[in-house]
MARLUMBA-117186 format. One line per field, with one value per residue (C-alpha): residue number from 1; residue in one letter; x, y, z. Coordinates in Angstrom, 3 decimals, padded with zeros to 6 digits. Layout:
i: NUM; ...;
aa: A; ...;
c1: X; ...;
c2: Y; ...;
c3: Z; ...;
***
This chain:
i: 1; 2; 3; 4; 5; 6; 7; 8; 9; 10; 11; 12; 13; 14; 15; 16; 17; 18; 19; 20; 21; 22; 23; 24; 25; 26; 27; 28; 29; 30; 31; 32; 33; 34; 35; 36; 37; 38; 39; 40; 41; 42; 43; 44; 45; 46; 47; 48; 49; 50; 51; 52; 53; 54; 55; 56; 57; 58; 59; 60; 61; 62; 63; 64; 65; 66; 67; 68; 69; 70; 71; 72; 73; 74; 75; 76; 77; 78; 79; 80; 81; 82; 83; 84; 85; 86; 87; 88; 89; 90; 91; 92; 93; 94; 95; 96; 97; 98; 99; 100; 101; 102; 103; 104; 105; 106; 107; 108; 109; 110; 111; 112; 113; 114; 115; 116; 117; 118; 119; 120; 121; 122; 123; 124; 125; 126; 127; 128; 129; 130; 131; 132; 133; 134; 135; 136; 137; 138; 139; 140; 141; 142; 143; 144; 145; 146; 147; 148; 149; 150; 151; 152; 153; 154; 155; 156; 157; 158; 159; 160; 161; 162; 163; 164; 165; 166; 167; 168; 169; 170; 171; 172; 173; 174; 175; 176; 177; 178; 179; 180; 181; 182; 183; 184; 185; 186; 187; 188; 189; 190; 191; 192; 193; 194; 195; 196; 197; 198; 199; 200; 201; 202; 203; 204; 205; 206; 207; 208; 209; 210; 211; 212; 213; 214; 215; 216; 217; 218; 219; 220; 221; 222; 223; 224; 225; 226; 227; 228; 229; 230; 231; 232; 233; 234; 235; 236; 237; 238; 239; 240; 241; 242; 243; 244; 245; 246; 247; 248; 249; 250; 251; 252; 253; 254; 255; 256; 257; 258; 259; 260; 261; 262; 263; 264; 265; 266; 267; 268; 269; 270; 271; 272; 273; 274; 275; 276; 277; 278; 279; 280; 281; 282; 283; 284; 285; 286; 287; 288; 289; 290; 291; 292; 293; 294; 295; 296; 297; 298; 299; 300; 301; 302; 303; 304; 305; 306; 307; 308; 309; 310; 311; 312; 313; 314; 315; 316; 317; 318; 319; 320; 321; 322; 323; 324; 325; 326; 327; 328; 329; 330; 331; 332; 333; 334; 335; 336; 337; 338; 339; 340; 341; 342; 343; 344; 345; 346; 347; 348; 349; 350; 351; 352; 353; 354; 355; 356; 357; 358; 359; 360; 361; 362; 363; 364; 365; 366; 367; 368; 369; 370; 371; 372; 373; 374; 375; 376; 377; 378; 379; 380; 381; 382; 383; 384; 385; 386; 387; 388; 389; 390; 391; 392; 393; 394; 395; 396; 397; 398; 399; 400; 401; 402; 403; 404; 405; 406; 407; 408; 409; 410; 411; 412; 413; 414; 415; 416; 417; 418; 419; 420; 421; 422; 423; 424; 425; 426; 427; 428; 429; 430; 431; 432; 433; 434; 435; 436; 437; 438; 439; 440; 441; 442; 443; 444; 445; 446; 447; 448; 449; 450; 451; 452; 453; 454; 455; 456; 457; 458; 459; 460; 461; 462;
aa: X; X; X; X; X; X; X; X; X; X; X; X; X; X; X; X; X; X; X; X; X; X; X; X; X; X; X; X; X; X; X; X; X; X; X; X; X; X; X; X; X; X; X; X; X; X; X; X; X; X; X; X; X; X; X; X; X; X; X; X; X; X; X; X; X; X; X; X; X; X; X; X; X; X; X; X; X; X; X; X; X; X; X; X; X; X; X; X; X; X; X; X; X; X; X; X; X; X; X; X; X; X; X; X; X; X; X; X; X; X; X; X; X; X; X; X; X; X; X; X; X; X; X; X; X; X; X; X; X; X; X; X; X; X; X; X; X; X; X; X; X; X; X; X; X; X; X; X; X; X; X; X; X; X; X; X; X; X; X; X; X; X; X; X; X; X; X; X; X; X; X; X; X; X; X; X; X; X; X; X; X; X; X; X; X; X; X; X; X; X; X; X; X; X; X; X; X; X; X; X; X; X; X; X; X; X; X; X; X; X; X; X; X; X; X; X; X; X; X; X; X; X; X; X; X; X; X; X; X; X; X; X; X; X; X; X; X; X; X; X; X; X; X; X; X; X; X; X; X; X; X; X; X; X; X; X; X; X; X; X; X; X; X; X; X; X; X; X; X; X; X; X; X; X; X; X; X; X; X; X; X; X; X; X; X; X; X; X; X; X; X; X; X; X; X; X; X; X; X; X; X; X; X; X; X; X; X; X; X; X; X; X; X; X; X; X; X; X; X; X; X; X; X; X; X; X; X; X; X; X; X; X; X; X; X; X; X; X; X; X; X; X; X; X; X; X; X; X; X; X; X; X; X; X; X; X; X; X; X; X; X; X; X; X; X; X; X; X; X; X; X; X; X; X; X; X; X; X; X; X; X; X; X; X; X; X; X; X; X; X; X; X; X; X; X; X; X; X; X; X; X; X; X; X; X; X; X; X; X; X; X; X; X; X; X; X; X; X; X; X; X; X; X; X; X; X; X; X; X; X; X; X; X; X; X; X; X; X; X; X; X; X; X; X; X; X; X; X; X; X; X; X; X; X; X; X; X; X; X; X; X; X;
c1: 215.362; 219.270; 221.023; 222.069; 218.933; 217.414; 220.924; 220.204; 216.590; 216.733; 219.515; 216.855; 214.112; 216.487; 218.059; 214.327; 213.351; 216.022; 218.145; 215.273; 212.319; 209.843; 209.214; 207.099; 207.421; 205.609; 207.415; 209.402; 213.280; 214.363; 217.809; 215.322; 213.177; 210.850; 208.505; 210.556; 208.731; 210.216; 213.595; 215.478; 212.592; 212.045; 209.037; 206.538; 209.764; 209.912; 206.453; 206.037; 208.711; 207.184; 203.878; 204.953; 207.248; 204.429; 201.628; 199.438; 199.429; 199.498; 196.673; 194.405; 195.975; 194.477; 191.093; 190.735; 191.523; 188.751; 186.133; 187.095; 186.663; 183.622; 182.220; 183.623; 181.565; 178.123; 178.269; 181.128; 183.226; 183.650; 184.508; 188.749; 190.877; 194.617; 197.753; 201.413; 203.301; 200.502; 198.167; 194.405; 192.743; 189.078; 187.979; 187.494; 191.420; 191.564; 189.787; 191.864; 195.615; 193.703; 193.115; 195.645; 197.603; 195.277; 195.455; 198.978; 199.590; 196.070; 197.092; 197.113; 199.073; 196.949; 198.497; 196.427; 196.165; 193.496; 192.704; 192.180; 189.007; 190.609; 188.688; 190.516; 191.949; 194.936; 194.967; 197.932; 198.541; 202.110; 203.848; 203.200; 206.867; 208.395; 206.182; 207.541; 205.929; 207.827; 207.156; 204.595; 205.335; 205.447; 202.159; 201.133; 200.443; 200.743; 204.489; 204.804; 205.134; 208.757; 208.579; 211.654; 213.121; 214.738; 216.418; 218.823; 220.194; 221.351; 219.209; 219.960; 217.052; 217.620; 214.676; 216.928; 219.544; 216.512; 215.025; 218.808; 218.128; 216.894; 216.359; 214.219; 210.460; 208.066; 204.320; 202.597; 200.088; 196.147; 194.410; 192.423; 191.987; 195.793; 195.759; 196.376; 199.088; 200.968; 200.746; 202.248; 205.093; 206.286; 205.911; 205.975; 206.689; 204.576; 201.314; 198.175; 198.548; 202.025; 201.703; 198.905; 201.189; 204.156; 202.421; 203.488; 200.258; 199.457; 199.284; 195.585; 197.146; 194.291; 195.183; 192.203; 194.576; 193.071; 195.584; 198.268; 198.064; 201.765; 201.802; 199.722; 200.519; 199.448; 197.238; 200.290; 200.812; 204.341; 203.368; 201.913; 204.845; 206.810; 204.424; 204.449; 208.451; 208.089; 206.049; 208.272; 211.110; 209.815; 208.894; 212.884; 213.667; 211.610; 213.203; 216.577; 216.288; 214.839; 216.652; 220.165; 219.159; 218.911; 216.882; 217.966; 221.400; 222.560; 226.500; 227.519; 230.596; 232.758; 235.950; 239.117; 238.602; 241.434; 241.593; 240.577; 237.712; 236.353; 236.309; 234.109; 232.111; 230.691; 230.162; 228.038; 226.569; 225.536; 224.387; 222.047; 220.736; 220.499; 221.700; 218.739; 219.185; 222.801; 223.282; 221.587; 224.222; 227.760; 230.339; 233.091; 236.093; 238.585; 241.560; 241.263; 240.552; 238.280; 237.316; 233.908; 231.777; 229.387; 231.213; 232.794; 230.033; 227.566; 224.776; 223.992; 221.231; 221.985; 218.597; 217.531; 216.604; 214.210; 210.747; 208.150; 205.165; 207.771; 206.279; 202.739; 200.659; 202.872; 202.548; 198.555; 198.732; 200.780; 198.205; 195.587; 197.186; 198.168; 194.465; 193.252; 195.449; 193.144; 190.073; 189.564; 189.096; 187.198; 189.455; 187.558; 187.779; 191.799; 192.779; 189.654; 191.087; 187.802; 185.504; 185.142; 181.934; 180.728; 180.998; 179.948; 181.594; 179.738; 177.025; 179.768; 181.842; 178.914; 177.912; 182.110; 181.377; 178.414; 180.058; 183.547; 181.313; 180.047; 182.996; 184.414; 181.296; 183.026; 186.177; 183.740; 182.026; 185.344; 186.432; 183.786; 183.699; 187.289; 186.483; 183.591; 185.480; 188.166; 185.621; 182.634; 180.196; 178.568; 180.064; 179.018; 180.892; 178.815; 179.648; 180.726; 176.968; 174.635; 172.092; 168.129; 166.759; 163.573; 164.637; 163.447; 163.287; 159.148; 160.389; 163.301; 160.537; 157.988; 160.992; 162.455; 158.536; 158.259; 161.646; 160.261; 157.021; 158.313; 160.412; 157.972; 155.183; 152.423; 153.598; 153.486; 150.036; 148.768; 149.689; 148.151; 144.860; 144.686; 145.917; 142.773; 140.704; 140.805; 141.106; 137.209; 136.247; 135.762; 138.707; 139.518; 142.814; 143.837; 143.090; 145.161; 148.115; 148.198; 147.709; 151.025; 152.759; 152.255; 152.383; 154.915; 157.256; 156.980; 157.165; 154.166; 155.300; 156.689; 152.999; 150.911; 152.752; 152.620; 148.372; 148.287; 144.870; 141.345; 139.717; 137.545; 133.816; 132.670; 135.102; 134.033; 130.204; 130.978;
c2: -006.419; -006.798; -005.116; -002.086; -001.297; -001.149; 000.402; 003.226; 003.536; 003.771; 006.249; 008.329; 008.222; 009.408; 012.016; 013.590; 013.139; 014.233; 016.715; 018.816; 018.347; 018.075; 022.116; 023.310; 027.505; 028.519; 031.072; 032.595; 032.984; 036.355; 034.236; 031.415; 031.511; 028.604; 028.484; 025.791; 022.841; 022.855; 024.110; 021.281; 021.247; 017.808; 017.742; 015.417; 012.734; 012.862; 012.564; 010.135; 007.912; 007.997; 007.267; 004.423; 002.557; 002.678; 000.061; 002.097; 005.157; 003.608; 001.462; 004.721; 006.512; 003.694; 003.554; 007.324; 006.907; 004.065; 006.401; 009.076; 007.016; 005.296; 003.212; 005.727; 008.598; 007.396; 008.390; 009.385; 006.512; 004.938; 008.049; 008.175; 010.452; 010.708; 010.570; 010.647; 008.037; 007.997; 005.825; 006.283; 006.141; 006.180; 009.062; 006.782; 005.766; 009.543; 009.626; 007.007; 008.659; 012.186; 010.403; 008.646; 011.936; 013.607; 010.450; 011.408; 014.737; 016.131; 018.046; 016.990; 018.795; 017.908; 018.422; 019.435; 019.981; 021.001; 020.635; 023.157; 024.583; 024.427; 021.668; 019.390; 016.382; 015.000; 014.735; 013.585; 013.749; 014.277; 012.694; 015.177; 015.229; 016.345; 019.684; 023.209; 026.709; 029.642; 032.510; 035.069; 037.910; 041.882; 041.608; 039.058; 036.220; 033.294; 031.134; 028.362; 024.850; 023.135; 019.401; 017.304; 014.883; 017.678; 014.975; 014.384; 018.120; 020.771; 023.522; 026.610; 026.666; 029.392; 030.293; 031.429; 028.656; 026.218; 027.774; 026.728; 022.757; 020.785; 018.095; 020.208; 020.393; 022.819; 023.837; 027.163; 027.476; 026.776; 029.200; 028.550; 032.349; 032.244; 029.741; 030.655; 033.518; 030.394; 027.905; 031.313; 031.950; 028.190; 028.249; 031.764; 031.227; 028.023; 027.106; 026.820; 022.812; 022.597; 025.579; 022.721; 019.603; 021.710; 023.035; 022.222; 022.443; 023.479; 022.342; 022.899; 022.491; 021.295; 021.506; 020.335; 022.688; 025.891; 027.043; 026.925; 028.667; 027.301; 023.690; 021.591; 019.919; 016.271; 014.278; 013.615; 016.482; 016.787; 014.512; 012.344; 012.055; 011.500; 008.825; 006.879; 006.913; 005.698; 002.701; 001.763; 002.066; -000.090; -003.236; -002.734; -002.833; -006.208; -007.715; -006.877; -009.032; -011.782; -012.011; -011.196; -014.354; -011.983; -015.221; -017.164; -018.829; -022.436; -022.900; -026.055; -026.523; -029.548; -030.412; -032.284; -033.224; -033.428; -032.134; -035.393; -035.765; -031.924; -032.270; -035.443; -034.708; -031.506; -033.113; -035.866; -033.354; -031.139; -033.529; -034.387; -030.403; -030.895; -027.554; -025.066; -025.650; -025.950; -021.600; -021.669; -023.313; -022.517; -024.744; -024.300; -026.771; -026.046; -028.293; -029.548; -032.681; -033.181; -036.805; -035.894; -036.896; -034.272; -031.707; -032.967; -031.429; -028.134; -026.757; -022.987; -021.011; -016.864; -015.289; -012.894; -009.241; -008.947; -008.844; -008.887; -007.009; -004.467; -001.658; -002.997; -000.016; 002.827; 001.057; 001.667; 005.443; 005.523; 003.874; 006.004; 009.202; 008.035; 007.722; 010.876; 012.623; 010.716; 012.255; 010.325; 007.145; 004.473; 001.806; -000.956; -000.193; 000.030; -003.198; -005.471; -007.580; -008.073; -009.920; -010.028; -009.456; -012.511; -012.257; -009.872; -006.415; -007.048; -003.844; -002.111; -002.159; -001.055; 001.416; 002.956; 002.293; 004.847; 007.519; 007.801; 007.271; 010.968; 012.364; 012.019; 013.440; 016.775; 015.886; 013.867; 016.788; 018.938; 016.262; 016.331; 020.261; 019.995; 017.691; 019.704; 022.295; 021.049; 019.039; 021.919; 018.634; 017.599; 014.828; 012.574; 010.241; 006.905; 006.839; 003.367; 003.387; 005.734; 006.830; 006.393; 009.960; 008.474; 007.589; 011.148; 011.816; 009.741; 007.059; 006.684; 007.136; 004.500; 001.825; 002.861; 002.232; -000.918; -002.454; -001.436; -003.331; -006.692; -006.885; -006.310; -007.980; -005.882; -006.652; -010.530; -010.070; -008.402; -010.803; -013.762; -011.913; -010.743; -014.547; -015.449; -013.129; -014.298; -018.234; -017.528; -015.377; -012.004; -010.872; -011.115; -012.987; -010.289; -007.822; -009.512; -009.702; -005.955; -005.033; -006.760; -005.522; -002.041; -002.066; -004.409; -003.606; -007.392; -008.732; -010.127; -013.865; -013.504; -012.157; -014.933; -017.553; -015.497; -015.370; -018.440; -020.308; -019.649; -022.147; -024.655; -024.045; -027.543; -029.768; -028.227; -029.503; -033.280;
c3: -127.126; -126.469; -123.587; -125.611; -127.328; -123.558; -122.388; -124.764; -124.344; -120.463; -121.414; -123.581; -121.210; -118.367; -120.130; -121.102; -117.716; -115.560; -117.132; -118.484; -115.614; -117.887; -117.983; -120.954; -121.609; -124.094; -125.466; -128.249; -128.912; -130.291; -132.048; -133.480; -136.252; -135.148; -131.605; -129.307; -128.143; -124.978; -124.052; -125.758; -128.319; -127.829; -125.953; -128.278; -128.310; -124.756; -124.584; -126.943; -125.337; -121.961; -122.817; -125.115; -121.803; -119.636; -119.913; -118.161; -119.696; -123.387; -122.111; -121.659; -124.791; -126.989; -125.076; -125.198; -129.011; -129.191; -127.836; -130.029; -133.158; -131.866; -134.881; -137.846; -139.335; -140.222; -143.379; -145.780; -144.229; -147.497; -149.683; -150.684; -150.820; -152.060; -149.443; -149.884; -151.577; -154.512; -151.980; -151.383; -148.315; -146.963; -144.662; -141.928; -142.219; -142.383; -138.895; -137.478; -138.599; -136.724; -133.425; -133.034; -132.807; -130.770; -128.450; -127.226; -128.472; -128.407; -131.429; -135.100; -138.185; -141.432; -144.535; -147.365; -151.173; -153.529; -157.215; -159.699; -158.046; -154.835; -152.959; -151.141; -153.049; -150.573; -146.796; -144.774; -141.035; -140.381; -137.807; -134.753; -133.276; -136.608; -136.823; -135.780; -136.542; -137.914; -135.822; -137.312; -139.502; -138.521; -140.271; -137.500; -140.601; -139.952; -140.184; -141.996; -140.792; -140.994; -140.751; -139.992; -137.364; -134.571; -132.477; -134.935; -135.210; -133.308; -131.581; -133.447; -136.429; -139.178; -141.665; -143.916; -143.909; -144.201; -147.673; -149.144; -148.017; -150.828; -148.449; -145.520; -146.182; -145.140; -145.959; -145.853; -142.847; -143.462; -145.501; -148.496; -149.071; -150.011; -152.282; -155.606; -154.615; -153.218; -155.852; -158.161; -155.253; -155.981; -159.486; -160.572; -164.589; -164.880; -166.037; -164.139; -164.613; -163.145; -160.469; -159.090; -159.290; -158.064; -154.839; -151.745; -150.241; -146.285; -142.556; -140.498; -137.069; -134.480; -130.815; -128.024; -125.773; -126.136; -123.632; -125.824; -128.896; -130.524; -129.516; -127.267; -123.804; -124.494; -122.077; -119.614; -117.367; -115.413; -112.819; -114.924; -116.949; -113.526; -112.716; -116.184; -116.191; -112.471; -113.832; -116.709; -113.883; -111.511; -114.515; -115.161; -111.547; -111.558; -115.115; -114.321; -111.081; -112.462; -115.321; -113.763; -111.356; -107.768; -106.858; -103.545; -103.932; -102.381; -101.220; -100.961; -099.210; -098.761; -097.093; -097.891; -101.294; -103.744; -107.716; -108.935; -106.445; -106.437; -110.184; -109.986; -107.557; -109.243; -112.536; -110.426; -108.284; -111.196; -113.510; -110.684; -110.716; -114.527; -116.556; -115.859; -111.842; -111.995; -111.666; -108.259; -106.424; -105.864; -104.512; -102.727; -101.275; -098.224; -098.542; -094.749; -093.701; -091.193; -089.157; -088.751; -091.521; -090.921; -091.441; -095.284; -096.771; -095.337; -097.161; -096.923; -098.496; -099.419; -099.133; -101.847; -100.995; -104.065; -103.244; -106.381; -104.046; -102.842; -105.238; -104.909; -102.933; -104.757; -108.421; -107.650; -106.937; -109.744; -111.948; -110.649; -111.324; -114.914; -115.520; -113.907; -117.168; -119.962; -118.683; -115.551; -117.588; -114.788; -113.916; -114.645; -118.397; -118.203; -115.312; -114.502; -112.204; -109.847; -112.981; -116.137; -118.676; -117.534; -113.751; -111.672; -113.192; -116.112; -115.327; -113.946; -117.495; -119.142; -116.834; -117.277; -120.526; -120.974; -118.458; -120.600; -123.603; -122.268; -121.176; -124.810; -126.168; -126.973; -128.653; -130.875; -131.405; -132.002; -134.222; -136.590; -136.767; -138.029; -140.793; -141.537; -142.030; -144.349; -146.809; -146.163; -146.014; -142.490; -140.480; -137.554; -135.682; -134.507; -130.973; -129.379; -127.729; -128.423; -125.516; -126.345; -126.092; -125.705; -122.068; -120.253; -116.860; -116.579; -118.304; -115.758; -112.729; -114.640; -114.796; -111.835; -109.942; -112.228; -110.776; -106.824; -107.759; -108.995; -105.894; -103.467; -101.270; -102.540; -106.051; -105.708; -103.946; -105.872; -109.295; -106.979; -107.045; -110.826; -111.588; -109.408; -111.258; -114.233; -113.159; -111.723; -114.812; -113.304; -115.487; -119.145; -119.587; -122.659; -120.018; -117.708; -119.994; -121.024; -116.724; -115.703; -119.219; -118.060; -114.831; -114.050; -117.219; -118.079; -121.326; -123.215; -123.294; -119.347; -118.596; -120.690; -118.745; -115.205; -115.958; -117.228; -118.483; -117.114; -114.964; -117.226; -115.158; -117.229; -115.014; -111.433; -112.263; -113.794;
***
């Protein structure tokens, strides 16, 4: 990236973040003819921005994502469906282009078509930013949906304006009651066959914010949007240091030296530096001349103020807060610094693991209710693991006693005495086997080799 493209981007970010404080109203203009998304209307760009400069916060948008796609639907994954541009999809790449709006946005703007006996044949998830609802009707019906990039035009939205644009597009809100009257509005002296390939088809908006019944907050609240600018702001406090070379500085001063001689001595003296050293020193000549030898040439060092760990405690609230917006996702599945899966946090990830795998549980569930709804079929999502409902509260105690026997004193003993047993004969070795498998939760080839082989009577009389 060049120093205008992150001139204008720190520019962007700024300008979202500052000037308009990050304030979401939900409410309606009596002038406009669309719900504002914000009061510059911008709020999924800002959004969008913020998440996208912050490693952290992108970081958790993508794992929150992975947990809500799990594995794909269990079934129907492999079924296609049409999409714009004349391309054809699978419902699981359907899934995907769902979550990964709901990921940021945690909304998603679907648009649909159907064929001639109106069962959805196209699916399409629009690009979240771009969609804005016309308010409703006296009537209180529904608006329609008007899709277009608002960052590059001016505030003031007319309806009425907008039907004249050849170039604007908009879709009728979800209802499948409606239909036929709508493929008739757009083609009202056409055929049945063209009034189908001439429809515009219609938007099923999805928000997980039941709060908000126009537009959805996304997972970043205001201070977590403070906090995930405050990141990206700190990694461009560190760059622009270390690339603008705020490193510590050598002067090297000498005395006395003419034109001739302060010319050759620098090309000697750099060439010894060699060209990537040679911008951390700085030399300087005074034309007096001095008898003392010592003092023809002084070395001084400028110390740097920049220090990498200065951030280092605040960076970590930071990151904490950031995570507490995605659903309190653990840490350890975001920045596992202390181990890896091989070392000592490997339980611990899998234990995170299984509690987030829970906490998204719902949104699954939401998920496939809104796909069950469009194709009227049933849907499941494959979670990323999948808890053994076999595991009830006794079969928690029994393991939990099993684990408490191995480890203790009683438990060895008492192994030593049943391995006795059946070395003198008292005690059938099958018997033996299927004692320690239940009690003990051992497998069987652990327990054959714990028992091990009755003592042969034969040898004890030769």
């Amino acid at each position: 990236m060049n120093q205008k493209a992150e001139n204008n981007l720190s520019k962007f970010t700024a300008k979202f973040v500052e000037l308009y404080n990050r304030i979401i109203p939900q409410r309606k203009e009596c002038d406009y003819d669309i719900y504002l998304n914000d009061v510059d209307n911008l709020y999924p760009d800002r959004l969008e921005a913020i998440e996208h400069n912050s490693v952290t916060a992108l970081g958790c948008s993508n794992k929150l994502g992975n947990f809500i796609f799990g594995k794909g639907f269990e079934k129907n994954f492999a079924t296609e469906i049409k999409t714009r541009k004349g391309k054809t999809i699978t419902l699981n790449r359907c899934l995907l282009d769902v979550v990964s709006s709901l990921k940021t946005h945690k909304g998603v703007y679907i648009h649909l078509n159907y064929d001639i006996e109106n069962k959805v044949n196209y699916f399409d998830v629009l690009e979240y930013k771009k969609c804005r609802k016309v308010k409703e009707d006296d009537y209180g019906n529904e608006g329609i949906v008007v899709y277009r990039d608002w960052s590059k035009i001016e505030r003031r939205f007319s309806f009425t304006t907008e039907r004249k644009n050849k170039k604007s597009k908009w879709f009728y809100p979800y209802n499948p009651d409606n239909i036929n009257a709508q493929r008739g509005k757009d083609s009202p002296k056409s055929d049945l066959k063209i009034q189908i390939t001439g429809y515009r088809g219609q938007v099923f908006y999805y928000s997980l914010d039941d709060k908000n019944k126009e537009y959805s907050h996304g997972w970043l609240n205001a201070q977590g949007m403070n906090d995930a600018d405050s990141e990206f702001r700190m990694s461009l406090y560190h760059n622009n240091n270390i690339r603008l070379g705020f490193i510590d500085k050598t002067i090297l001063i000498t005395n006395g030296l003419d034109a001739d001689s302060e010319k050759e001595f620098q090309n000697d003296f750099y060439g010894w530096l060699g060209t990537e050293n040679a911008g951390g020193v700085y030399h300087i000549n005074t034309p007096f001349q001095v008898e003392d030898i010592k003092s023809t040439i002084a070395i001084e060092t400028v110390q740097s103020s920049y220090d990498p760990k200065k951030f280092k405690e605040v960076l970590e609230d930071i990151k904490d807060n950031i995570r507490s917006c995605y659903l309190q996702i653990p840490k350890i599945l975001i920045d596992d610094k202390d181990g890896g899966i091989f070392g000592n946090s490997g339980e611990a990830i899998k234990e995170a693991t299984r509690v987030y795998n829970n906490e998204t549980a719902s949104i699954r569930y939401e998920v496939e209710d809104l796909f069950r709804k469009i194709f009227e079929v049933e849907f499941r999502i494959i979670p990323i693991i999948e808890e053994d409902i076999s595991n009830d509260v006794g079969d928690e105690l029994r393991l939990k006693s099993q684990a408490e026997l191995k480890g203790s004193v009683g438990g060895v003993s008492a192994l030593i005495e049943l391995q006795k047993s059946v070395s003198e004969g008292f005690t059938e070795r099958e018997s033996a086997i299927e004692i320690i498998k239940e009690i003990y939760g051992i497998s069987a080839d652990l327990a054959e080799k714990m028992i091990g082989q009755p003592k042969d009577a034969t040898n004890d009389n030769v």
